[in-house]
N, C-alpha and C positions, 0 to 999 in steps of 0.2 A: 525262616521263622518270622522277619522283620515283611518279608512281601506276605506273606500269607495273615499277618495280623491285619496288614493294611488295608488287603483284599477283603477280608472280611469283616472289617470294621467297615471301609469304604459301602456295601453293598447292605450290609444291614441297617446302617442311619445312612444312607440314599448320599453319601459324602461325594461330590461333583463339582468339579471349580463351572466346569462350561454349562453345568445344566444350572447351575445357581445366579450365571453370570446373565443366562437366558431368561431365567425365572425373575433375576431386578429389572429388566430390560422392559420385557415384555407383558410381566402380571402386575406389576410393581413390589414382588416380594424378594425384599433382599437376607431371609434369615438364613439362607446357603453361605451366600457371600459373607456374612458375619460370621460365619459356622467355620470358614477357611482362614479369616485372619485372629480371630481365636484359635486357630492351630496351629498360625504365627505367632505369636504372644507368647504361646503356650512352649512352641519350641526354642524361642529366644532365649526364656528363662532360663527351662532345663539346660540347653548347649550350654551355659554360660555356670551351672551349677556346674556338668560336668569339667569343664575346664577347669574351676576353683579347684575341685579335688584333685587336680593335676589325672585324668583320668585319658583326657583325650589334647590332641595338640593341633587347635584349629588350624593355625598358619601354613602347617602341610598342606591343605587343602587349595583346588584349585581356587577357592570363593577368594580366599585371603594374596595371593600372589601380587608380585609388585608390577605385573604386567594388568592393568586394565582394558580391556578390548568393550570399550565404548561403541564404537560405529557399531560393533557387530552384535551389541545388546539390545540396541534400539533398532535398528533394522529386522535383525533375528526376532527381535523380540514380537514386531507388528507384525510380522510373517507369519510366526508363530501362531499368536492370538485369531489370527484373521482364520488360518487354518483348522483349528479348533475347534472353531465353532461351523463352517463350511464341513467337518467331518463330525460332528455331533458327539466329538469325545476329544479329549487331550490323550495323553499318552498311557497315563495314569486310570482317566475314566474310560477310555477304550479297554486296557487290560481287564477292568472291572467288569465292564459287558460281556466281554466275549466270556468270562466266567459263570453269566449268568445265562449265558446261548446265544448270544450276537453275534450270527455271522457278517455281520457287515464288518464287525470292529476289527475281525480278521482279516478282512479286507484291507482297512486302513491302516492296520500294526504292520502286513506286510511290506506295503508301501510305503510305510512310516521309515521302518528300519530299512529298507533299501536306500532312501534318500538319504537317513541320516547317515550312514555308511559310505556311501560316495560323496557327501561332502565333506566327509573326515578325510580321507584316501581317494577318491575316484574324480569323476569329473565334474563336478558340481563342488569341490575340493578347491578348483584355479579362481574363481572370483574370490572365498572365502579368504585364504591366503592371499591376494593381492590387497583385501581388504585391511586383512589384518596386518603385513605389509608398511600400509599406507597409513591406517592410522590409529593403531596401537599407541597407548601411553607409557614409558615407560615409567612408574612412579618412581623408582629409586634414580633413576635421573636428574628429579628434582624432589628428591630430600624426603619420599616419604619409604618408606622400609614395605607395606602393603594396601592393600586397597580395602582393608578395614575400617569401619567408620573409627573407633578410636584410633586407629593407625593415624587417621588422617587427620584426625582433631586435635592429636597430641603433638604429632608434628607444626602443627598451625600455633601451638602454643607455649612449646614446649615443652611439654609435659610428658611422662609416662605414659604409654599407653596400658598398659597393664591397670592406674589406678584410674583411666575415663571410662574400663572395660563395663564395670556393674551398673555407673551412676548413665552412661548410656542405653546401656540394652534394658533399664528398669525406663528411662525415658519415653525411649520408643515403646515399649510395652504397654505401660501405661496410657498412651497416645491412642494405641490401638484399643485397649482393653476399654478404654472412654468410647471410642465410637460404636463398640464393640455390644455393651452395655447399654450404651443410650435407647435402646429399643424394645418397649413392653414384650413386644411380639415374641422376639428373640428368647428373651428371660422366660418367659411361658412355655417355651418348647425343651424341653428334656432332649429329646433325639439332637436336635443341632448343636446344643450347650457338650452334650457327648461328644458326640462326632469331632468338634474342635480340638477341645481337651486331650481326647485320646488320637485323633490324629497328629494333634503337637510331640503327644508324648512319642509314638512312634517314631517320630523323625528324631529324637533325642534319642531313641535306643539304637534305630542306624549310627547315629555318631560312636556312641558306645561300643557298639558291633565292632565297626572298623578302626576306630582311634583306640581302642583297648583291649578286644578279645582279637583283633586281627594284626596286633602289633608285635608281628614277629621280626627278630633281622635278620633272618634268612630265607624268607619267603613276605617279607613287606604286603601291605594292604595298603590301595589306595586310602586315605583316610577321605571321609564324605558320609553322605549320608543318601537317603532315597533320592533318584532324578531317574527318567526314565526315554530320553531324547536319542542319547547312543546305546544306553545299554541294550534297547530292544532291536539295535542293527547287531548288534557283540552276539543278543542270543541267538540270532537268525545265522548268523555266522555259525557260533557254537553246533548248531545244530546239523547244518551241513559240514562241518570239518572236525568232528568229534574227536576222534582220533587225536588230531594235532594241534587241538584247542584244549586252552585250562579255562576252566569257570571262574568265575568271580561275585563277589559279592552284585555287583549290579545283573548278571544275570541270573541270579537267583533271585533276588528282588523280583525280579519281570516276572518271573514263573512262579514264584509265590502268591503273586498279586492274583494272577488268573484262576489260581487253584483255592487261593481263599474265599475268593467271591462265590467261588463253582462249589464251593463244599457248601455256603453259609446256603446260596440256592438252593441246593438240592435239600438241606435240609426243612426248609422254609416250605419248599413245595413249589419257590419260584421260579425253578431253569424253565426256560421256554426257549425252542428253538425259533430263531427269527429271524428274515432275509431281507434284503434290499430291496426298497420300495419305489421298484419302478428302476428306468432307465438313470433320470436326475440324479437318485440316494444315490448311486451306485457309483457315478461320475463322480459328485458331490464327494463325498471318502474316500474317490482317486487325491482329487486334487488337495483335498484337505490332508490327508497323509503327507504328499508330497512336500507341500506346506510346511507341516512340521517340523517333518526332519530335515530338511535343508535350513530352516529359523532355527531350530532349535540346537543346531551341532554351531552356525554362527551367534548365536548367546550365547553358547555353553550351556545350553541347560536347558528346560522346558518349567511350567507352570508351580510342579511340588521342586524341582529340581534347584530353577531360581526363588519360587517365592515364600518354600519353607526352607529349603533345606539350606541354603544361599543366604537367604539372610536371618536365620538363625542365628549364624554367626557373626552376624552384622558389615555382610559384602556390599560395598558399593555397585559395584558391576551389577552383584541380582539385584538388587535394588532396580537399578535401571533398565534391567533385562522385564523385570516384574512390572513396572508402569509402561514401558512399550507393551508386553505382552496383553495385559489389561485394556491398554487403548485400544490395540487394533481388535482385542473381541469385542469390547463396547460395540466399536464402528460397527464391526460386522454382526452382531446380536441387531442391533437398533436398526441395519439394514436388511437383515432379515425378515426383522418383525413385521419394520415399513411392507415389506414387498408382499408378505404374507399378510397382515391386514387391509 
């Protein structure tokens, strides 16, 4: 229910990190990009409500752990980005596509999740581990308990981190909801001001989902929220090994997402079936898949993965997974443009 709201919010206000990132680049319109961190804002808050209510227990979560995997945020992360945009969808805006009859995005989902599946487990697996290896931090080493921003501010001062939790994540919120806001254009558009909002809120009912209706202890649920980097290697898996595979909250996510888009389509009138253009697209979504899932399984995450769902919770790591990811599409939006204009 949590992928199929996505999917079809996503697809009815046109919600796209990579086509938004392309649209500041290249039109000079950035009311996408504000549209996305209005859906940061938005989920900060809520995470942070539902935590007060004792409802959900962020520090389960991979975002909060006391291990940091830095190298592999900023690396993963510019891989990622760079990929993204070379495949003309993230992981998230591909599942959206192919919902609305993109077969290319099938293209790049499958490649997507075969890469990100062997860099978990397979060959593309031995640099990531030597990486991590090499230069993993371990935070509780020196003295901080996670890689939470108040984790890590309260340790610096000593202080509770339980009482930096509000007066930070209303910080950062604020910080964003200012740039957020600064923008006639922005505030004029209903579709974007939506889209934010209610894609914030969705990453705040993923948490919910999994830190409270899926907290059982006898059958545990990862606690998190939407990310879409491994789970769409898990559904590809799933699908070939049915039998002896259990599903999980992230692949349902995946399938939800494709089937919300495809319903909101079909009702709209908008499914259109649509193929790869030319020899280039076609390469183009090899390698950008590729791209992907080998960045995104080295950050831990991919674009909604790290730069809602991550730092919702206020993760250091997505943090920095989210500004490598961002730089390297910058690069590669602006050298696209370049080459295309």
């Amino acid at each position: 229910m949590v992928g199929l709201a996505f999917g079809a919010l996503a697809w009815r206000t046109q919600f796209c990190i990579v086509g938004s990132l392309y649209s500041a680049v290249a039109a000079d319109d950035d009311r996408g990009l504000r549209a996305v961190y209005l859906a940061m804002a938005t989920a900060i808050i809520l995470a942070q409500v539902l935590v007060s209510f004792g409802l959900i227990d962020v520090d389960k979560s991979i975002y909060r752990g006391a291990t940091l995997h830095w190298a592999g945020a900023v690396l993963g992360g510019v891989l990622f980005g760079h990929g993204m945009v070379k495949a003309n969808g993230c992981g998230s805006g591909s599942l959206v596509n192919l919902g609305g009859g993109d077969l290319r995005s099938l293209i790049v989902l499958l490649i997507f999740g075969l890469f990100a599946y062997m860099t978990l487990n397979g060959l593309t697996a031995i640099p990531r581990v030597a990486l991590e290896n090499w230069a993993d931090l371990d935070l509780a080493g020196v003295g901080f308990v996670g890689q939470g921003l108040d984790q890590i501010v309260g340790a610096f001062f000593g202080v509770d981190p339980e009482t930096l939790r509000w007066p930070l994540a209303l910080a950062v919120s604020a910080a964003i909801l200012t740039y957020v806001f600064r923008s006639e254009a922005f505030c004029q558009s209903p579709r974007h001001v939506a889209s934010g909002i209610g894609v914030g809120a969705i990453i705040a009912l993923g948490w919910y989902v999994t830190g409270h209706l899926g907290d059982d202890p006898f059958e545990p649920t990862r606690v998190g929220s939407l990310t879409f980097a491994l789970p769409i290697g898990e559904t590809i898996l799933y699908a070939v090994t049915f039998t002896g595979s259990t599903i999980n909250f992230g692949i349902g996510a995946v399938i939800g997402v494709a089937l919300g888009s495809a319903l909101v389509a079909r009702w709209r009138g908008e499914y259109r079936l649509q193929y790869p253009e030319g020899d280039k697209d076609l390469v183009d979504g090899i390698l950008g898949g590729a791209m992907m899932g080998v960045g995104g399984v080295f950050a831990f995450g991919c674009t909604v993965g790290n730069g809602l769902s991550g730092i919702s919770v206020l993760s250091i790591g997505a943090m920095l997974a989210w500004v490598a990811i961002m730089a390297g599409g910058h690069w590669s939006a602006g050298r696209k443009f370049a080459i295309t204009d």
